[in-house]
N, C-alpha and C positions, 0 to 999 in steps of 0.2 A: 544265422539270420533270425530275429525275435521273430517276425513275422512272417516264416513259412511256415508252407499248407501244412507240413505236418503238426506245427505249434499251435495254430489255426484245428486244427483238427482234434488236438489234443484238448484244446480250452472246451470245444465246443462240447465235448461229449464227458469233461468233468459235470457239464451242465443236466445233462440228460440223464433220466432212468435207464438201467439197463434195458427194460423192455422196447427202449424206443429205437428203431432201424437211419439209422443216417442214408440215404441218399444222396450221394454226390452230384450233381446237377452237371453239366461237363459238355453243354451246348457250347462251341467256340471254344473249346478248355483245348490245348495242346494234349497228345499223346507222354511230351514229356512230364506237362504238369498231372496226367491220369498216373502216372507210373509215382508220380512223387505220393501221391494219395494212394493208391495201392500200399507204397512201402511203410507207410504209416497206418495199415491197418484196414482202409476201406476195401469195402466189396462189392457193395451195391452203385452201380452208377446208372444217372438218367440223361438219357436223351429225347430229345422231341424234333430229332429228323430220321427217318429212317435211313435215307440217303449217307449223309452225317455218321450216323452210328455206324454203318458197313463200312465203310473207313478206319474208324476206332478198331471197330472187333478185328481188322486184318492183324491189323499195327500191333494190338495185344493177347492174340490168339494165344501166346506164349503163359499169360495169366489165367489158365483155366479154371479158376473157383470165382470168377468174377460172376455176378447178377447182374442180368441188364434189364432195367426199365423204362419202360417207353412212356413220358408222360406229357407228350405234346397230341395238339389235335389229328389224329390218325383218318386219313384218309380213306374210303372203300378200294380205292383201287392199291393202296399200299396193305391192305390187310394180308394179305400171304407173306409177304417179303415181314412185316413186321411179326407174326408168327414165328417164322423161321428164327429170327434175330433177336425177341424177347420173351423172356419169362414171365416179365411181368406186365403185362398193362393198366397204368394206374387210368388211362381219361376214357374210358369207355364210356360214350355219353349219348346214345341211341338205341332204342330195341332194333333197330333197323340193321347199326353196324353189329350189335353183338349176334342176330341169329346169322351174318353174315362169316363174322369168326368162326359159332359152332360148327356152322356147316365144313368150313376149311380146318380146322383142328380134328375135324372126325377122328382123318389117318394118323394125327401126328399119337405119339407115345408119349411124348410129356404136353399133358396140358395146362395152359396157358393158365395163371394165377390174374385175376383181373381186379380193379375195384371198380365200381362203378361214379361216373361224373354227377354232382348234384349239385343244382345251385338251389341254395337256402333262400337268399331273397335275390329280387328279378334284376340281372345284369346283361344287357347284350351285347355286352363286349364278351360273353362266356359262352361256351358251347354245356351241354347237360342238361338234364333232366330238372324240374320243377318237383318240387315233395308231390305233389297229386299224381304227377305224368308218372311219377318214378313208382310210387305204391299200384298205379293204378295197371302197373306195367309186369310188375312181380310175377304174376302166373303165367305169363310167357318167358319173363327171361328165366323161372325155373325149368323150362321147358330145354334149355341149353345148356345141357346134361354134360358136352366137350369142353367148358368150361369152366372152370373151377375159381367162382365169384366170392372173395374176401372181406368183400366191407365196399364202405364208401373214399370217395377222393371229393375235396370240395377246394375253391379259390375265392376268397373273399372277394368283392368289387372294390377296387381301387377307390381312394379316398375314404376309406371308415376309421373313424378311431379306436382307439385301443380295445375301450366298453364294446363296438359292431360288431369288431372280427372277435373279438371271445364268444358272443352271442353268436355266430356264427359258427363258429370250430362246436360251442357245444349245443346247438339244436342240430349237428350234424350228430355228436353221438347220438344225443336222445333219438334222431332217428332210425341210426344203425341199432338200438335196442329195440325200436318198437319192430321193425325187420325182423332182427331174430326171433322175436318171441312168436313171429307165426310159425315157426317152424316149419320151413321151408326145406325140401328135402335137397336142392340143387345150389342152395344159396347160404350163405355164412356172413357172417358181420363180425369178425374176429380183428379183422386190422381198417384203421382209422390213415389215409393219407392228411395231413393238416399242416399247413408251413411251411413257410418257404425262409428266405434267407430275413424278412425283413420285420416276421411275425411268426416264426418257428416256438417261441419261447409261452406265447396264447397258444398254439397247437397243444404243445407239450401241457400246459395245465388243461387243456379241455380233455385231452385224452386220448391224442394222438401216437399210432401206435409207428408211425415213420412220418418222416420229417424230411422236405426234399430241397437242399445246400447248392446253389453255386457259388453266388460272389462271398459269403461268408467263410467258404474255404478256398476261393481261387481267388478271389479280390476281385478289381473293376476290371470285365473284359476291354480289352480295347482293341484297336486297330491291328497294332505288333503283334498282340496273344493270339489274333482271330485268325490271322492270315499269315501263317507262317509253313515252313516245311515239315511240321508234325501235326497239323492240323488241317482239314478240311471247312472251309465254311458253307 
């Protein structure tokens, strides 16, 4: 078939620099079609249910080198259970929830790799930080020493064109450098989240160091895909 995930997969990452991390997006994605992605190479998958994802992970506990990232709005009361279930969390978008994780990652042995949520210009259909709240926030969230902070995660506001969301993706880097340059002893700005299926390609030229894929490698979810016997909705 021209058009499976794995040729889909393949195309996409002729596109990409090596340095840049695909994320497989896999909200509503069946277990069969995660495994087709698996076989073709992927490692990294996101979800944004926690619910959802402990489903996935029973299904493919069997794939133990998989990364799971959590990049939907995370809850306070899911914060342990998402812990337990991911490695990564890209939408960290409150001091409020992160001193809440450090506190809960104390005991764990591996901690938590996070990017933090920022919105560049003002949307409220978006959860995150504002550039001022976010800078003005810095010396406490270095303070959450259980977490091991990466960089930033940003989502453009619906409806900008091509020229927005680039200015977007890159006054996201120019921020994550002006971050590291204080030298922060608790905080790192090494990876860039930027792109999704429909504007991954402006990610990638601003300087996006993971890129995060659903319907560009699973195609349009629908009905059948969402709600079947390998899938949880």
């Amino acid at each position: 078939m021209i058009d499976s995930i794995a040729s889909r997969i393949a195309s996409i990452r002729q596109q990409l620099p090596d340095v840049v991390k695909v994320i497989a997006v896999t909200k509503q994605v069946s277990v069969v079609a995660m495994r087709e992605a698996y076989a073709a190479g992927v490692r990294d998958f996101g979800e944004s249910r926690v619910q959802e994802a402990e489903f996935k992970q029973t299904q493919l506990q069997d794939l133990t080198d998989i990364t799971w990232h959590f990049i939907g709005r995370l809850q306070s009361n899911k914060a342990k259970k998402a812990l337990e279930q991911f490695q990564w969390i890209h939408s960290l978008d409150s001091l409020k929830l992160a001193q809440r994780l450090d506190q809960l990652a104390e005991t764990l042995e591996d901690k938590p790799q996070i990017c933090l949520q920022v919105k560049i210009v003002p949307d409220p259909n978006k959860s995150g930080w504002t550039v001022p709240s976010l800078l003005a926030d810095l010396p406490e969230l270095n303070q959450c020493s259980n977490l091991k902070i990466q960089g930033l995660m940003t989502i453009p506001p619906l409806g900008l064109n091509d020229s927005e969301i680039l200015s977007v993706f890159e006054c996201t880097r120019e921020l994550a450098k002006e971050i590291q340059q204080q030298n922060w002893s608790n905080i790192q700005m090494q990876q860039l989240s930027m792109g999704m299926s429909d504007d991954y390609q402006l990610g990638v030229q601003a300087g996006a160091t993971m890129v995060r894929l659903g319907r560009s490698l699973f195609g349009e979810r629908t009905a059948v895909n969402a709600v079947n016997n390998d899938s949880l909705v």
